[in-house]
GUPAKE-397302 format. One record per residue (C-alpha): residue in three letters; y negated, z, x negated. Coordinates in Angstrom, 3 decimals. Example, Ala and Ser with C-alpha at 12.3 -4.5 7.8 and 13.67 -1.06 7.14 Angstrom:
REM residues 2
+------+----------+----------+----------+
| rest |       py |       pz |       px |
+------+----------+----------+----------+
|  ALA |    4.500 |    7.800 |  -12.300 |
|  SER |    1.060 |    7.140 |  -13.670 |
+------+----------+----------+----------+
REM end
This chain:
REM residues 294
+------+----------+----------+----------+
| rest |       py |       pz |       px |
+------+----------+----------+----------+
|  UNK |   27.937 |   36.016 |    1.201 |
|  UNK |   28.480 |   34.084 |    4.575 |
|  UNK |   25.833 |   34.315 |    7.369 |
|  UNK |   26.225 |   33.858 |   11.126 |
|  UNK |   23.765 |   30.751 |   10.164 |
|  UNK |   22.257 |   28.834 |    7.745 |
|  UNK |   19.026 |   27.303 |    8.633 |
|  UNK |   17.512 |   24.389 |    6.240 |
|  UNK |   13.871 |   24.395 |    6.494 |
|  UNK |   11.391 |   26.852 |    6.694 |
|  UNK |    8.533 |   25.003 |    8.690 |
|  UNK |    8.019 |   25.754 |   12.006 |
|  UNK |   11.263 |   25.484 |   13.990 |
|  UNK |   12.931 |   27.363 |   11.351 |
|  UNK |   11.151 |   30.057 |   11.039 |
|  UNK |   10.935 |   30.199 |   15.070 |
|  UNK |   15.111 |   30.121 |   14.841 |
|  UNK |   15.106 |   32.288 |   11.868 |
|  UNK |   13.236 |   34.804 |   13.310 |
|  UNK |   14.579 |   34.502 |   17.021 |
|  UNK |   18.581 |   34.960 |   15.592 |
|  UNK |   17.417 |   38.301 |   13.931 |
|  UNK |   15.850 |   39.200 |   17.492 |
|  UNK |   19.605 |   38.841 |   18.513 |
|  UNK |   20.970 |   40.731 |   15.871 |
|  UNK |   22.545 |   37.621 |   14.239 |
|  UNK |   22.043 |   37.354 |   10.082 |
|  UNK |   20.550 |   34.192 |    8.516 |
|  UNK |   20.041 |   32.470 |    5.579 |
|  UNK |   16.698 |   30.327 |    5.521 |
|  UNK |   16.986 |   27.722 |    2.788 |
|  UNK |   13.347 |   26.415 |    1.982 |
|  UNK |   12.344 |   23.406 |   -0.469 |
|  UNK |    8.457 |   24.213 |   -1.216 |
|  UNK |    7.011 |   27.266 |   -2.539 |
|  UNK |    6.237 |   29.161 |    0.191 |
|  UNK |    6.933 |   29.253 |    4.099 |
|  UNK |    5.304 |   27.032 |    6.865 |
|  UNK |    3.829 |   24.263 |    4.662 |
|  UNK |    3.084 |   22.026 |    7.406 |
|  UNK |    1.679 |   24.961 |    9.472 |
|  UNK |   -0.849 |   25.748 |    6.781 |
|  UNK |   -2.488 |   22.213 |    6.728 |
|  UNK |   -1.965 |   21.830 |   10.899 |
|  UNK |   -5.360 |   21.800 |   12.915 |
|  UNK |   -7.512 |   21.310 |    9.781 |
|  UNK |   -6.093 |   24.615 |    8.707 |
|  UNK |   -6.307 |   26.436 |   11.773 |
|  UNK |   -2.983 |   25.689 |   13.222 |
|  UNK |   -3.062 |   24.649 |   17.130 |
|  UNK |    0.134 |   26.613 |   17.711 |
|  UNK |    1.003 |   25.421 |   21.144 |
|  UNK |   -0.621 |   23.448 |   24.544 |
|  UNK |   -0.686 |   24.667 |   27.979 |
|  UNK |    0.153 |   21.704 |   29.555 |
|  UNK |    3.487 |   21.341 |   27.653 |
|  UNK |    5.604 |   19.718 |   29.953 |
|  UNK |    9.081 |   17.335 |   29.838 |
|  UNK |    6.708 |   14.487 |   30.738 |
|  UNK |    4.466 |   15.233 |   27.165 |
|  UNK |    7.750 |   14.115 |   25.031 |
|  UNK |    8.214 |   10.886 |   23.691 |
|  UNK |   12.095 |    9.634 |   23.604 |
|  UNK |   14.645 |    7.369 |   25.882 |
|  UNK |   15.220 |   10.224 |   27.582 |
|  UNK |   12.151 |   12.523 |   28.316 |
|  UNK |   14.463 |   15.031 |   30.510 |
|  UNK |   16.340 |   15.917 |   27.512 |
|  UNK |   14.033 |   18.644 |   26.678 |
|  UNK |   13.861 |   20.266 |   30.020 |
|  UNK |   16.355 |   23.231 |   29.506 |
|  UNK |   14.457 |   24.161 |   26.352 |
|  UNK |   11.399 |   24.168 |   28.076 |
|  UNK |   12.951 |   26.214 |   30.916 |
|  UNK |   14.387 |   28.591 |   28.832 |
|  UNK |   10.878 |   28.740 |   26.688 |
|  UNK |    8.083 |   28.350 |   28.270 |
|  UNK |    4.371 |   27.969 |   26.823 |
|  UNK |    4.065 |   31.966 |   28.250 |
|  UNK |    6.343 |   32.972 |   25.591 |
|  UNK |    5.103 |   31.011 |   22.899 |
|  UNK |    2.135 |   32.791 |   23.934 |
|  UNK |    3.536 |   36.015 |   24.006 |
|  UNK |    5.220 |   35.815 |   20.804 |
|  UNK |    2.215 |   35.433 |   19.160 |
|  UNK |    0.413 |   37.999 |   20.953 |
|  UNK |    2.869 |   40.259 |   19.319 |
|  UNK |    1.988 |   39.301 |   16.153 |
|  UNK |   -2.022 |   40.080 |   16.853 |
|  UNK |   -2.577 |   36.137 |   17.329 |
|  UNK |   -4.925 |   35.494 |   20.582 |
|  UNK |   -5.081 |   31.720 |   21.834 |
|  UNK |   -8.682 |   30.181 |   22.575 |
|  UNK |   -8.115 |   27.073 |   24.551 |
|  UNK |   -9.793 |   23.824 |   22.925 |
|  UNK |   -9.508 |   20.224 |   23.806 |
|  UNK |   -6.922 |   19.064 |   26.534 |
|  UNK |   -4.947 |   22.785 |   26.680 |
|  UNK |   -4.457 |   23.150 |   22.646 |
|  UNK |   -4.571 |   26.835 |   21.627 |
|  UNK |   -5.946 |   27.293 |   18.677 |
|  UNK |   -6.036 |   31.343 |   17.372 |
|  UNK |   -9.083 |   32.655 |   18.314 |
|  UNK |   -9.864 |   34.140 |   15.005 |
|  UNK |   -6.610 |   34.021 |   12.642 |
|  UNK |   -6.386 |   30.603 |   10.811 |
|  UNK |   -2.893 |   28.916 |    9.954 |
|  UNK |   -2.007 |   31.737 |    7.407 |
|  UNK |   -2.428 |   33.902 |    9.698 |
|  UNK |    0.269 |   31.957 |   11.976 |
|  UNK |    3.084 |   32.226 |    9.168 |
|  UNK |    2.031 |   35.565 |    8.284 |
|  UNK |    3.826 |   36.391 |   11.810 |
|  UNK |    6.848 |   34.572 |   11.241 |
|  UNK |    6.951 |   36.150 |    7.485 |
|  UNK |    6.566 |   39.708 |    9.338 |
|  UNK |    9.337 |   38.760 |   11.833 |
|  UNK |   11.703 |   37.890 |    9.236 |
|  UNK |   11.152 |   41.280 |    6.986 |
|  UNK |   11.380 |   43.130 |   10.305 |
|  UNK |   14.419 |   41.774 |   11.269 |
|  UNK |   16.270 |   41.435 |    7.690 |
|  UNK |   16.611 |   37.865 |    7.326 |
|  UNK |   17.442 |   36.320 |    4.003 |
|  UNK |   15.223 |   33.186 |    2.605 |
|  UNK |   15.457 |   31.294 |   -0.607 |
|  UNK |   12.164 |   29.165 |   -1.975 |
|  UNK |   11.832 |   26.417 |   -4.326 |
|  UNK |   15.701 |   26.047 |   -3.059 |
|  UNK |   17.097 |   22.084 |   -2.262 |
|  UNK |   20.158 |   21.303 |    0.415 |
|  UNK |   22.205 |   18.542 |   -1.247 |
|  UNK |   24.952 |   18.378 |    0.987 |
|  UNK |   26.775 |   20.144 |    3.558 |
|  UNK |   30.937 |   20.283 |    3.781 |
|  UNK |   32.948 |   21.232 |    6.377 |
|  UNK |   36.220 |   23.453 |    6.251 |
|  UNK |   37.623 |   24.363 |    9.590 |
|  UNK |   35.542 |   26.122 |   11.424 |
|  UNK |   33.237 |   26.919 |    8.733 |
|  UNK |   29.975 |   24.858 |    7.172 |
|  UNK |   29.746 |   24.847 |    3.213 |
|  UNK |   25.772 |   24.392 |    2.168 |
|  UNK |   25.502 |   23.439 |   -1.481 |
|  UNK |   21.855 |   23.745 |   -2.611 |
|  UNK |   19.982 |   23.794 |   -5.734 |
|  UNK |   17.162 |   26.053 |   -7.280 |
|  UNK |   16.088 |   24.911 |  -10.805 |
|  UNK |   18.806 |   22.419 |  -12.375 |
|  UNK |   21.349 |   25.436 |  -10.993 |
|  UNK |   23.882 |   24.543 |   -8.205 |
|  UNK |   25.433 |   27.103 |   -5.180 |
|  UNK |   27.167 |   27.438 |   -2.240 |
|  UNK |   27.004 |   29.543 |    1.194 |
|  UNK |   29.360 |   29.151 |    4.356 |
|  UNK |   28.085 |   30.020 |    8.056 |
|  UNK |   29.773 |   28.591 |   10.828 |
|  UNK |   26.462 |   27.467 |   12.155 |
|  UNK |   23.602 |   25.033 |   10.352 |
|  UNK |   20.514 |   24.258 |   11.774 |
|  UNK |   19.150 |   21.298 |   10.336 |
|  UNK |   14.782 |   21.860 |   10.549 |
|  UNK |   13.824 |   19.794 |    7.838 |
|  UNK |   11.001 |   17.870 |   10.133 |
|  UNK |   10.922 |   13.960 |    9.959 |
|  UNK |   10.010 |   11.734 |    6.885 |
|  UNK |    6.270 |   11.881 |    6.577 |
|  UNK |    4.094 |   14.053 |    3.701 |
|  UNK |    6.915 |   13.355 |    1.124 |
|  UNK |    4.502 |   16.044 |   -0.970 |
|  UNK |    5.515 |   18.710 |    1.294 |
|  UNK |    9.187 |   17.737 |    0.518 |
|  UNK |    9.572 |   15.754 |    3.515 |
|  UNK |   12.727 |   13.587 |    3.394 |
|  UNK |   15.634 |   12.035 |    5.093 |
|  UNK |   18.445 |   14.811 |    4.432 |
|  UNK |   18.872 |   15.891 |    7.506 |
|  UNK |   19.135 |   12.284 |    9.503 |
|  UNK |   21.711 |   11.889 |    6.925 |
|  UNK |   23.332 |   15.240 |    7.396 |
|  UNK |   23.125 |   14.588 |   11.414 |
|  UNK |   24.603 |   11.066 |   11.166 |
|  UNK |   27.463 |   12.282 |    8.767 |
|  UNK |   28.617 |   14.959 |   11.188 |
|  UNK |   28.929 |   12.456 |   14.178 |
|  UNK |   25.472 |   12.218 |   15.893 |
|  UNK |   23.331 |    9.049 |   16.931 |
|  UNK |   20.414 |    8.874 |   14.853 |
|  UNK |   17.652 |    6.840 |   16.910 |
|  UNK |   15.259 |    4.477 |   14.306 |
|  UNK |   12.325 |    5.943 |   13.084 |
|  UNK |    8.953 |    4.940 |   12.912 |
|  UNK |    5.384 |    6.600 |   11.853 |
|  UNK |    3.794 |    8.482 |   15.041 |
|  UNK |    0.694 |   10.508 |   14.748 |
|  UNK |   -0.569 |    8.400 |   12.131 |
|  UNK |   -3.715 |    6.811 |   11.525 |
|  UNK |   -4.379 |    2.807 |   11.957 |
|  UNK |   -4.716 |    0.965 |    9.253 |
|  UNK |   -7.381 |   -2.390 |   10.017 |
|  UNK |   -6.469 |   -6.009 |    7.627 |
|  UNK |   -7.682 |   -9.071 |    7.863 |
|  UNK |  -11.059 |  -10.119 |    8.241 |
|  UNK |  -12.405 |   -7.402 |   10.356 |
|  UNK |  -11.837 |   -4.733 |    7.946 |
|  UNK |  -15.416 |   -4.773 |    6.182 |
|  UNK |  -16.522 |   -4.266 |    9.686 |
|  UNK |  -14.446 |   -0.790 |   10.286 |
|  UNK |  -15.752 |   -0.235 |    6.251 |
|  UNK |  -19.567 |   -0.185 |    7.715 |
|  UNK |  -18.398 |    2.406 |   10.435 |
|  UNK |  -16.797 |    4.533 |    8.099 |
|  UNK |  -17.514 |    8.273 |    9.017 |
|  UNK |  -18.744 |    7.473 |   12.736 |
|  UNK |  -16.836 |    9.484 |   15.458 |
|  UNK |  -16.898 |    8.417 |   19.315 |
|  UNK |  -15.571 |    9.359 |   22.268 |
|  UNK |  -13.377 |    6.904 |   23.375 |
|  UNK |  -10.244 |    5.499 |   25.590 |
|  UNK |   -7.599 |    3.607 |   23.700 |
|  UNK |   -5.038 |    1.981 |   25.707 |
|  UNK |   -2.478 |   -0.499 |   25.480 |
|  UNK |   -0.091 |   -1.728 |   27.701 |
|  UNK |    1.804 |    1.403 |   28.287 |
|  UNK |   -0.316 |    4.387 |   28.307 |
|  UNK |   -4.253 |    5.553 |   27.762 |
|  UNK |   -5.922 |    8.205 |   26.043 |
|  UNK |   -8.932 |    9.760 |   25.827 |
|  UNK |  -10.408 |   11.680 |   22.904 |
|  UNK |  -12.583 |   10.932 |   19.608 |
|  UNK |  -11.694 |    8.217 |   17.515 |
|  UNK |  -13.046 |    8.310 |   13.769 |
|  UNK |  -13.945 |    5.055 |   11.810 |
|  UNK |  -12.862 |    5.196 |    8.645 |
|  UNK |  -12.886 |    2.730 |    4.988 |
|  UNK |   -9.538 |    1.546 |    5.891 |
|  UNK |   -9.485 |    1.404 |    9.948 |
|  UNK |   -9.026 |    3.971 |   12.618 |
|  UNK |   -8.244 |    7.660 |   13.121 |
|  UNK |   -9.063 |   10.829 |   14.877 |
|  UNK |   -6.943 |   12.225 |   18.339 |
|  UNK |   -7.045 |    9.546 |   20.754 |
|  UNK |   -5.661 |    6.950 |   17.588 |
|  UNK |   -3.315 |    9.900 |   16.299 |
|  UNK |   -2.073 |    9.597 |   19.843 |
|  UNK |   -1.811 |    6.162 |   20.943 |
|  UNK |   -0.117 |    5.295 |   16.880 |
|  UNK |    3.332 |    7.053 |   18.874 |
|  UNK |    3.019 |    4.162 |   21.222 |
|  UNK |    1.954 |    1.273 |   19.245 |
|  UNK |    4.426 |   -1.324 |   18.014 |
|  UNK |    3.446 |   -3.926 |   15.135 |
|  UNK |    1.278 |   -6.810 |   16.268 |
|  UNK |    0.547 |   -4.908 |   19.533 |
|  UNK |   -2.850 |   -5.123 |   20.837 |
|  UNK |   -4.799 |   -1.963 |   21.278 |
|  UNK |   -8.097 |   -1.990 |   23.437 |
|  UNK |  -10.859 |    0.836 |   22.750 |
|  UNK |  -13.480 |    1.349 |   25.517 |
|  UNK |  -16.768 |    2.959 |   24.010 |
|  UNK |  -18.223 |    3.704 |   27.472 |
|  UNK |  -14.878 |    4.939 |   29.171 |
|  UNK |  -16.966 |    6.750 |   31.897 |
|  UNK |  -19.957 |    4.050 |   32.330 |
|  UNK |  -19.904 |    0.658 |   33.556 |
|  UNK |  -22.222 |   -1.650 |   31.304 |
|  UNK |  -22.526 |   -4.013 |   34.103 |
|  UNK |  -23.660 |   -1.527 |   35.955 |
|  UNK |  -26.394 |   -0.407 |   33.774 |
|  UNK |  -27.347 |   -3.893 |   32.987 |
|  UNK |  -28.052 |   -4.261 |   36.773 |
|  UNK |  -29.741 |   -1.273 |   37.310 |
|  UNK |  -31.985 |   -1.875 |   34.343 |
|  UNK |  -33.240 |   -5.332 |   36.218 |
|  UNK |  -33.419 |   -3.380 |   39.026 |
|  UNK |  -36.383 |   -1.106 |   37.117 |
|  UNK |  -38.094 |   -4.045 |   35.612 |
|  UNK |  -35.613 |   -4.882 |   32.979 |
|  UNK |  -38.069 |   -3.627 |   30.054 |
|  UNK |  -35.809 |   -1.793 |   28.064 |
|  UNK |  -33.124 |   -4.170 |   25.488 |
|  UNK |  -29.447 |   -4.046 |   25.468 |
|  UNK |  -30.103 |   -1.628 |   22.121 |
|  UNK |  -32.129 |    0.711 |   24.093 |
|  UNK |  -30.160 |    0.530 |   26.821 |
|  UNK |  -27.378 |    1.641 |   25.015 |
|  UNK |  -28.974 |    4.410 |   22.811 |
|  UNK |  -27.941 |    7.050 |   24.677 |
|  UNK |  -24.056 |    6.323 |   24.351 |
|  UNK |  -24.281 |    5.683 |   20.943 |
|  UNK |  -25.085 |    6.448 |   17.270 |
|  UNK |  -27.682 |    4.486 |   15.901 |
|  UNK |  -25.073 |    2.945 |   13.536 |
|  UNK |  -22.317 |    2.178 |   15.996 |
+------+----------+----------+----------+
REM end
């Protein structure tokens, strides 16, 4: 059977295309590794899926080019991500810096939409099913795949390659799709881990072991950009959103700072302290900025 598209991966931005093409009429084929749908959905936001931001902007991207996203973005806006979920009978309930979370669905809930969408519109979707390669013949795309030690084929003369980057190998992550890409002609730009936690050697690290468990507000910076959110000691180094953040950045042997009073200045307090007698210590003065084990 040949579809207007074939579409390899069923996380997020395939399911979005997926479900969008049917909108338009067209007929696709969604060819999906794992088990089920949106596996990276169901374990995003600790399971409640932060579906979109309101402050999504072409200045929020990382890449050479930052602008290269603005005629998605113009075409799509956060309203009708918004909206599209509204449909579905998700409500957004703003959180931290403009992440909408659903107000009362959980990630399930999110793919449960998508899933709805896809029935609705009579798109075709294959689980447990593997790309191997993709061929060319004139103007049409031959995917090969294969679904327990059993080979096929299907021809569209579109593929959408929304296989996600390399990370959470045990969702099936891998690098098909930078290969694919490369084969066919584009520039593939080097990866590297971002939104990843920081991992502490060396001396130090019994130090960040003692912490383990502690979370703090908190700016991290280094010579580029700053953010400021939670960070979260852990038995191996650092985590939480303002590390998750700032790991995009961060090249090897870079120095990150963290701030633990962002919005006080110690010397400040120090002087004001003398200023009252001086009767309180440094580990008084500071009890009210920080846990008694930090």
């Amino acid at each position: 059977m040949q579809y207007d598209a074939i579409i390899i991966g069923g996380g997020a931005c395939g399911l979005m295309c997926s479900s969008q093409a049917g909108l338009l009429g067209k007929n696709t084929l969604l060819i999906e590794g794992n088990s089920r749908l949106g596996a990276k959905i169901l374990i995003s936001g600790g399971g409640r899926c932060n579906f979109t931001n309101l402050h999504t902007g072409e200045n929020n991207f990382v890449g050479e080019d930052p602008s290269f996203v603005s005629h998605a973005l113009v075409r799509w806006k956060v309203e009708d991500t918004v909206d599209f979920f509204e449909a579905g009978g998700i409500y957004g309930q703003e959180k931290t810096l403009g992440q909408l979370f659903p107000k009362k669905a959980k990630a399930k809930d999110v793919v449960a939409v998508f899933e709805e969408l896809l029935k609705k519109t009579g798109q075709n979707y294959l689980l447990n099913t593997k790309a191997i390669d993709i061929l060319k013949q004139g103007d049409l795309y031959t995917v090969l795949v294969e679904s327990d030690g059993r080979e096929s084929s299907f021809t569209a003369p579109k593929v959408v390659l929304a296989t996600g980057g390399l990370p959470i190998a045990k969702l099936g992550a891998s690098d098909f799709s930078l290969r694919m890409a490369r084969l066919f002609g584009h520039s593939i730009v080097p990866t590297a881990p971002a939104l990843v936690p920081l991992t502490i050697t060396g001396n130090r690290s019994e130090w960040y072991t003692m912490l383990s468990g502690i979370s703090h507000y908190c700016k991290v910076s280094n010579k580029r950009i700053a953010f400021r959110e939670n960070i979260l000691f852990t038995h191996w180094g650092l985590s939480g959103p303002a590390i998750l953040q700032i790991s995009t950045y961060w090249r090897p042997g870079e120095e990150i700072v963290l701030d633990l009073l962002p919005d006080s200045n110690f010397n400040e307090l120090i002087a004001m302290e003398r200023e009252n007698g001086g009767r309180q210590t440094v580990a008084q003065l500071l009890k009210p900025f920080f846990s008694k084990k930090l």
